[in-house]
C-alpha positions in Angstrom: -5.8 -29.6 -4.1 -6.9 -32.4 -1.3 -7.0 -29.7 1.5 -9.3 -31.5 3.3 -8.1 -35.1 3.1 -4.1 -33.7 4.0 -5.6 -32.2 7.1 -7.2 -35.0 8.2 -4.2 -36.6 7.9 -2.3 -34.1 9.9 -5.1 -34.8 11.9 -4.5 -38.5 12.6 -1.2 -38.1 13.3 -1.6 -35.7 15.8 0.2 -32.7 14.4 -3.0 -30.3 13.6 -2.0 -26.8 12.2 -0.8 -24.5 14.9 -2.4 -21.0 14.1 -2.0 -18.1 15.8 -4.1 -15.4 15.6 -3.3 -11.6 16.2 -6.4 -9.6 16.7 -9.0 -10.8 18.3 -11.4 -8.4 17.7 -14.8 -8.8 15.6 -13.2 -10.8 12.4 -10.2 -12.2 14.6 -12.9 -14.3 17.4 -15.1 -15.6 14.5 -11.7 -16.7 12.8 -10.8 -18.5 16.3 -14.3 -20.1 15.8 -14.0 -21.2 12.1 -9.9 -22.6 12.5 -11.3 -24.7 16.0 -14.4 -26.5 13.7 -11.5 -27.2 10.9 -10.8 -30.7 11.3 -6.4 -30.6 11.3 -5.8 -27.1 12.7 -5.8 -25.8 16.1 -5.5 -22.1 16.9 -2.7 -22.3 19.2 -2.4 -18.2 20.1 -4.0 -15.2 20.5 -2.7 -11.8 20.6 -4.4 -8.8 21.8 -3.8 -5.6 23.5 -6.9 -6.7 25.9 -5.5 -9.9 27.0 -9.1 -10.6 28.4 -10.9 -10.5 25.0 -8.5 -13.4 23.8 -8.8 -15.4 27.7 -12.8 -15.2 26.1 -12.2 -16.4 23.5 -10.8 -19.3 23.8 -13.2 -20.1 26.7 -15.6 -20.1 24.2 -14.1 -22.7 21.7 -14.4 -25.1 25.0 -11.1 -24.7 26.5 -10.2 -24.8 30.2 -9.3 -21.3 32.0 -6.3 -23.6 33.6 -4.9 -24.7 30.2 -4.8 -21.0 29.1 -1.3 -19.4 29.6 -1.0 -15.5 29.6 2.7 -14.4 28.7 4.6 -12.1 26.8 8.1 -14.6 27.3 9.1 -16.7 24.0 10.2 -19.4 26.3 7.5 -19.8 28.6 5.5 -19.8 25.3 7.1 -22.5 23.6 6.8 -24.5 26.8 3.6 -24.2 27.3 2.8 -24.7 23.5 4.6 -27.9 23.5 2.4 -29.6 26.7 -1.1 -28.8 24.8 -1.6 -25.5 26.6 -2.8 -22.3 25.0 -1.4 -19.2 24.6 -2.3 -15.1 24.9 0.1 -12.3 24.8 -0.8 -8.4 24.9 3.2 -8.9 22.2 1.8 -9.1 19.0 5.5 -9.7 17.5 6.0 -13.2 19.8 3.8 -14.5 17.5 6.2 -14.2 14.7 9.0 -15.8 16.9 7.0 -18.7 18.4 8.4 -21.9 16.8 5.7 -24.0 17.3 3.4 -21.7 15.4 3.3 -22.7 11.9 1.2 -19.8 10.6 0.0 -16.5 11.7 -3.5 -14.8 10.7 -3.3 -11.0 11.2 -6.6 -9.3 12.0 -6.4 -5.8 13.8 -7.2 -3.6 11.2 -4.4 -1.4 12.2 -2.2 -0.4 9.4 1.1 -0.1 12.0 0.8 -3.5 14.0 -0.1 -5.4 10.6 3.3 -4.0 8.7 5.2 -5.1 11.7 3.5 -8.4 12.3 3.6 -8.9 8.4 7.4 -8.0 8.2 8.3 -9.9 11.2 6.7 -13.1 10.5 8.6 -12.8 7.0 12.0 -12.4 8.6 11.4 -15.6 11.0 9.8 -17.6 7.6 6.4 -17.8 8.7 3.6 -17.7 6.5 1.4 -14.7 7.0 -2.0 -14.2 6.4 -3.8 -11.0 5.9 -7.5 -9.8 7.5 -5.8 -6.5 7.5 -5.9 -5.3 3.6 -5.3 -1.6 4.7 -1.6 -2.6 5.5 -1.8 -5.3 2.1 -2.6 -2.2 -0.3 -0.2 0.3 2.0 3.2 -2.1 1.8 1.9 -5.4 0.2 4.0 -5.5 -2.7 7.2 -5.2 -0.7 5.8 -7.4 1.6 5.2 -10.1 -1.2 8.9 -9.3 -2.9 10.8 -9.5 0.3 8.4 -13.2 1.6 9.9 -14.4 -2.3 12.9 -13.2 -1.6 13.7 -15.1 2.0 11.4 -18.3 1.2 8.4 -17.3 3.2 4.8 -16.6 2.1 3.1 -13.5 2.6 -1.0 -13.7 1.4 -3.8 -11.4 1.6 -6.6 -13.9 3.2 -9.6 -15.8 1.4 -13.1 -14.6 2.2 -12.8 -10.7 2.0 -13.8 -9.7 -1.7 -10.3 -9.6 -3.0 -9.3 -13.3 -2.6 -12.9 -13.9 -3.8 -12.8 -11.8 -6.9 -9.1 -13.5 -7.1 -10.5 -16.7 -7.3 -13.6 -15.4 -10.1 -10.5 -13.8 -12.3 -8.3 -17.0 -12.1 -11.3 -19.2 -13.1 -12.4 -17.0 -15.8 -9.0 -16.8 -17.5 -8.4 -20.8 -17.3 -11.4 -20.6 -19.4 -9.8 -18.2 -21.9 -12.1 -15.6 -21.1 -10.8 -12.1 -21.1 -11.7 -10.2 -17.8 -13.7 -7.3 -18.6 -14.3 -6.2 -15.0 -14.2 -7.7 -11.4 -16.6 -5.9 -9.0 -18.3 -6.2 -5.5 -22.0 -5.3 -4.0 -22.0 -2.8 -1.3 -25.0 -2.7 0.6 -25.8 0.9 0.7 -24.9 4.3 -0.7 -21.7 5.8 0.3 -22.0 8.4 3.1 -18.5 10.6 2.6 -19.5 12.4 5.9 -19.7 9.5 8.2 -17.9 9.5 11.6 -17.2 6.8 14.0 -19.2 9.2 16.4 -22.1 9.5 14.3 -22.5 5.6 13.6 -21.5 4.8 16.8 -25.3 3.5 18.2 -25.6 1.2 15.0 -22.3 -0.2 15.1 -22.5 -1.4 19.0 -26.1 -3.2 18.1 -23.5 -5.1 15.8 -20.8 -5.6 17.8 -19.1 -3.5 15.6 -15.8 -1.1 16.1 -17.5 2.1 15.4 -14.3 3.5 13.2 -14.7 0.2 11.4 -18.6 0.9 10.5 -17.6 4.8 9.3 -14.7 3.3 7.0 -17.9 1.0 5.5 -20.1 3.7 5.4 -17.8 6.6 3.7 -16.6 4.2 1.2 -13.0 3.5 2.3 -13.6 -0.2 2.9 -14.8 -0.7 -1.0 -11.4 1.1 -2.4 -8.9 -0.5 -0.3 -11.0 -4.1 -1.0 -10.8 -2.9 -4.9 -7.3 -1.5 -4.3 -6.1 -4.8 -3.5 -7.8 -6.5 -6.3 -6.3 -4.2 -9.0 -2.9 -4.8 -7.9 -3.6 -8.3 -7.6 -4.5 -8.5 -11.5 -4.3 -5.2 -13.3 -7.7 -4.3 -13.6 -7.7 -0.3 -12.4 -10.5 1.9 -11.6 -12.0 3.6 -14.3 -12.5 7.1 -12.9 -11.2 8.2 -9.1 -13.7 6.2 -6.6 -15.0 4.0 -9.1 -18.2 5.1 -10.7 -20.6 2.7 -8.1 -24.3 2.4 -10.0 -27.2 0.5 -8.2 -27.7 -1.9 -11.1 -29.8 -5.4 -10.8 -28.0 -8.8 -11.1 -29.3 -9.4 -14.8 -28.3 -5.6 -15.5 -24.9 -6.2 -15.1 -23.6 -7.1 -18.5 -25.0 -4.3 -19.9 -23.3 -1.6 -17.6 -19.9 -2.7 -16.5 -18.4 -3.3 -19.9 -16.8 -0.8 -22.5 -19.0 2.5 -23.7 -18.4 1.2 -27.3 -20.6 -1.7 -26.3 -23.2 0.6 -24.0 -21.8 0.8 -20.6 -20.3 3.0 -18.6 -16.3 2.2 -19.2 -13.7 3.8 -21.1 -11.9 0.5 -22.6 -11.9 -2.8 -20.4 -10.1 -4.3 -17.5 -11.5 -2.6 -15.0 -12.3 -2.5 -10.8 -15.8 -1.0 -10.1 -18.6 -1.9 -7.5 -22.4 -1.9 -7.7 -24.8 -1.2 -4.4 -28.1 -2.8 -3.9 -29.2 -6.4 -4.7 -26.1 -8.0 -5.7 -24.6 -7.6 -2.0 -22.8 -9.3 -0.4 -21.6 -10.7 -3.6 -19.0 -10.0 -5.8 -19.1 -10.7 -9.7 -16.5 -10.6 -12.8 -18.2 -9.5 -16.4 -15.8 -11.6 -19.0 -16.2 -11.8 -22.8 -15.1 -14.0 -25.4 -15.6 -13.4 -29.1 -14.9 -17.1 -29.7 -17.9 -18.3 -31.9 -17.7 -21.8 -30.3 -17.1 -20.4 -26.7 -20.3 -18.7 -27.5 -22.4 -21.6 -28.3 -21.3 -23.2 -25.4 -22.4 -20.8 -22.6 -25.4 -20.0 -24.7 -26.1 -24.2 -24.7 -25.3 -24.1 -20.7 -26.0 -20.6 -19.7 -28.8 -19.7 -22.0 -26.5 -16.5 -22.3 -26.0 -14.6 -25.6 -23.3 -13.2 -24.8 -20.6 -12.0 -25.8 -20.5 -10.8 -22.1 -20.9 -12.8 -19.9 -21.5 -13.0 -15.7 -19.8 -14.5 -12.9 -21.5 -14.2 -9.7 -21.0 -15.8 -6.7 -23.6 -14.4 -3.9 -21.5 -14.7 -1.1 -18.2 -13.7 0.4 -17.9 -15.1 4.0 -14.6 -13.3 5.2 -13.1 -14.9 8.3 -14.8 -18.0 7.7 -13.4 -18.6 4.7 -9.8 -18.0 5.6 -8.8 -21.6 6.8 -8.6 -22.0 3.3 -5.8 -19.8 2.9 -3.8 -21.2 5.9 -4.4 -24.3 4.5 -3.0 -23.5 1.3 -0.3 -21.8 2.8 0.8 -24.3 4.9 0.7 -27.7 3.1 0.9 -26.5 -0.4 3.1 -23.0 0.2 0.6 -21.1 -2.5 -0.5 -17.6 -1.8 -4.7 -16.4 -2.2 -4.3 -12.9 -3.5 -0.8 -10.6 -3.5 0.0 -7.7 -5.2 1.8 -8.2 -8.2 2.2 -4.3 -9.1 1.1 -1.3 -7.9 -1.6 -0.8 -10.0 -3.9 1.3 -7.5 -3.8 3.2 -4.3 -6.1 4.5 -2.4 -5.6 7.5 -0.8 -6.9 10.4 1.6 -9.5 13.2 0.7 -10.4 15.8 3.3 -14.1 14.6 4.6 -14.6 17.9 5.9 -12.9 21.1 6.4 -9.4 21.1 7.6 -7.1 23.6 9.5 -3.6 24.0 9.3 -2.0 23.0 12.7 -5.4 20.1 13.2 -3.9 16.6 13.6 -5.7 13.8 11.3 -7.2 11.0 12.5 -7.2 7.3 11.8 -9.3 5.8 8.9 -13.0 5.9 10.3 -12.4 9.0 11.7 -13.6 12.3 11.2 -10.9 14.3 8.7 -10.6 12.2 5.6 -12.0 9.0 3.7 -10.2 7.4 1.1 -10.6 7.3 -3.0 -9.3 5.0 -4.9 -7.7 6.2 -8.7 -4.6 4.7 -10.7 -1.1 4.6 -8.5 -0.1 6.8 -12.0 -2.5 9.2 -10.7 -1.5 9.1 -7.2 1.8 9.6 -8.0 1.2 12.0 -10.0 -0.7 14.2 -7.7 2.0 13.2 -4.5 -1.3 12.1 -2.6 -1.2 10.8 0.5 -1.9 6.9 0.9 -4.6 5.8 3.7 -2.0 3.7 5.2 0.5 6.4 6.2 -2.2 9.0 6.5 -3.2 8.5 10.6 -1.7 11.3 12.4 -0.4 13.7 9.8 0.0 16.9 10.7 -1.7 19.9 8.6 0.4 22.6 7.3 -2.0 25.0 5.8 -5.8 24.8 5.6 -7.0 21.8 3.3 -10.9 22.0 1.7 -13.4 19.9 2.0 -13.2 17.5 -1.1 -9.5 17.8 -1.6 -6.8 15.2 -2.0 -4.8 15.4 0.4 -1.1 16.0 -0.9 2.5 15.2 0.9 2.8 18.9 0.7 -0.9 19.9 2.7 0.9 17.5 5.7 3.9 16.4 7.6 3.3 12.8 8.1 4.2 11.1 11.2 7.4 9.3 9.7 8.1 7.7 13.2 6.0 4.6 12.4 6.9 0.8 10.9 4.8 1.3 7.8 5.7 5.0 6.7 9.8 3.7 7.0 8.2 0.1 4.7 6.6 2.2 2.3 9.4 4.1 2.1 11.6 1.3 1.2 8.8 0.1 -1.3 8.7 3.8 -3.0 12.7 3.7 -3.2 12.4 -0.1 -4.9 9.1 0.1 -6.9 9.7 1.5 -10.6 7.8 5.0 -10.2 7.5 4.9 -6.9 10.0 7.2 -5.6 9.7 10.7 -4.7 
């Protein structure tokens, strides 16, 4: 690809990469950090509801307070872009109308903003690039058809698991292995019951959002990571929430592949996760019944196969996601976007539920999600995680339940509810 040698170039000439950057939370400020040590880019704009956070921020990559410009005006912006200043805006959606900005990175976590950042950035043909995969799995597949559709991009980012398990699948098949399963590590058991109030102490020792820490904890992180990777490639869970064993790194061929071979799945192709040892990485278990592909990993690998492991240790999330703008940019080629609606994750009731209560946001306290086929989703009218914030309840919903489009009135005044109404309407299945 020569990333590296066309962004020095870019470099030389003086025209790095203008990023801008919309969140500037946790992942958003070590993003800021990795684009300013990336020789040919420059993050060029911050957006933030607290316009201080992103003022910080950018006092922190080394930039003068006086060459920092606070403005919500697309003029003023553009001005000040074009003399070498900086810019922060409390307007996410400038972003997507700033010229000068050649790509954005989203990053607030919040299903709403990202749909309207996404869609906006699409309309003005700006690359986009996702941190926020609760929107990608929500409206991504609309997202993707309507960036092919007006000659933009539209990307899910690398450095979360799903462009990393993206980049294990796409390796593994230009081998001509088939892909028996494409999993992560998490790094402890899933907690269904926990709140942002009740991991609220830990997650401010990390500098964590506390709702972000519960949506680890109780699971919901790992579906929509696996979410996005299903409908990237077409692996699906095998069971609702994936089945999750602790296993050991050289256990892992012998669990994740088909029952008829002595693991734990019904046939293969499949989207699981494993907690313990093998976190923070993520692995793919492939198979060949080739006889010479066989001698050959046995000869290098020392494997006998005819399973076989990928594993790569790591997945550094923001850090890694120059690589995506990069790619965007200069070469127009995506990381990871959903290519069908394979898998959705949606809401079940973390605790009992009245009718007339008002749900909260992912993280919260009233529901976690589960992942399980979009067949099955549809199939049961669940409610996605995406559109799930704020539903009202119409009778009293148990603890353990799905919650269906007929337990709730969702709050259909928001960007990504009237998006994933669109995507419903166009996807084959999807309507109601």
């Amino acid at each position: 690809m020569e990333l590296v040698s066309k962004l020095h170039e870019r470099s030389r000439l003086g025209k790095p990469i203008a990023v801008g950057v919309i969140g500037c939370g946790q992942m958003g400020s070590g993003l800021a950090h990795a684009v300013h040590n990336v020789e040919g880019m420059r993050v060029s704009a911050i957006a933030d509801i607290d316009t201080k956070r992103a003022i910080e921020a950018f006092v922190s990559l080394g930039c003068n307070r006086s060459d920092i410009v606070e403005t919500d005006r697309e003029g003023v912006a553009q001005d000040a872009l074009a003399s070498g200043k900086r810019i922060v805006t409390q307007d996410a959606l400038l972003m997507t109308r700033i010229e000068a900005l050649e790509a954005n990175v989203e990053a607030t976590g919040v299903t709403d903003i990202g749909a309207q950042v996404a869609y906006h950035s699409i309309m003005n043909r700006k690359p986009i690039i996702m941190l926020n995969v609760e929107t990608d799995i929500t409206v991504g597949w609309y997202l993707n058809q309507l960036a092919r559709k007006h000659g933009s991009l539209y990307t899910v980012a690398s450095g979360d698991e799903p462009g990393v398990c993206k980049m294990l699948y796409e390796q593994a098949r230009l081998m001509g292995f088939e892909v028996v399963t494409l999993g992560k590590g998490k790094n402890n058991k899933i907690n269904f019951g926990a709140t942002a109030d009740l991991v609220r102490e830990e997650a401010l020792s990390k500098g964590m959002n506390p709702k972000m820490l519960a949506a680890f904890q109780d699971g919901t992180k790992t579906m929509v990571e696996m979410a996005a990777v299903s409908n990237a490639t077409g692996l699906i869970p095998d069971i609702p929430g994936m089945h999750g064993p602790k296993v050991e790194i050289d256990g892992l061929t012998e669990v994740f592949i088909p029952k008829k071979d002595g693991g734990i799945f019904e046939a293969p192709g499949r989207v699981d996760f494993s907690t313990g040892a093998i976190a923070p990485g993520v692995f793919a278990i492939v198979y060949t019944e080739d006889r010479r592909m066989q001698k050959e990993m046995k000869f290098i690998t020392r494997a006998e196969g005819p399973y076989y492991l990928h594993f790569r240790p790591y997945h550094l999330c923001d850090l890694e996601t120059p690589q995506s703008i990069a790619e965007a940019v200069l070469l127009n080629e995506v990381t990871v976007t959903a290519q069908a609606m394979h898998a959705e994750v949606v809401c079940k009731a973390k605790r009992d539920i009245k009718a007339g209560q008002l749900l909260g946001d992912i993280g919260g306290d009233d529901w976690y999600g589960q992942l399980m086929t979009y067949r099955e989703a549809r199939a049961q009218q669940a409610v996605p995680i995406g559109i799930g914030s704020k539903a009202l309840a119409l009778r009293d919903i148990p603890r353990g339940a799905i919650i269906t489009e007929s337990d709730v009135k969702l709050q259909d005044t928001t960007f990504i509810y009237r998006l994933r109404r669109m995507q419903d309407a166009l996807y084959p299945g999807g309507s109601r």
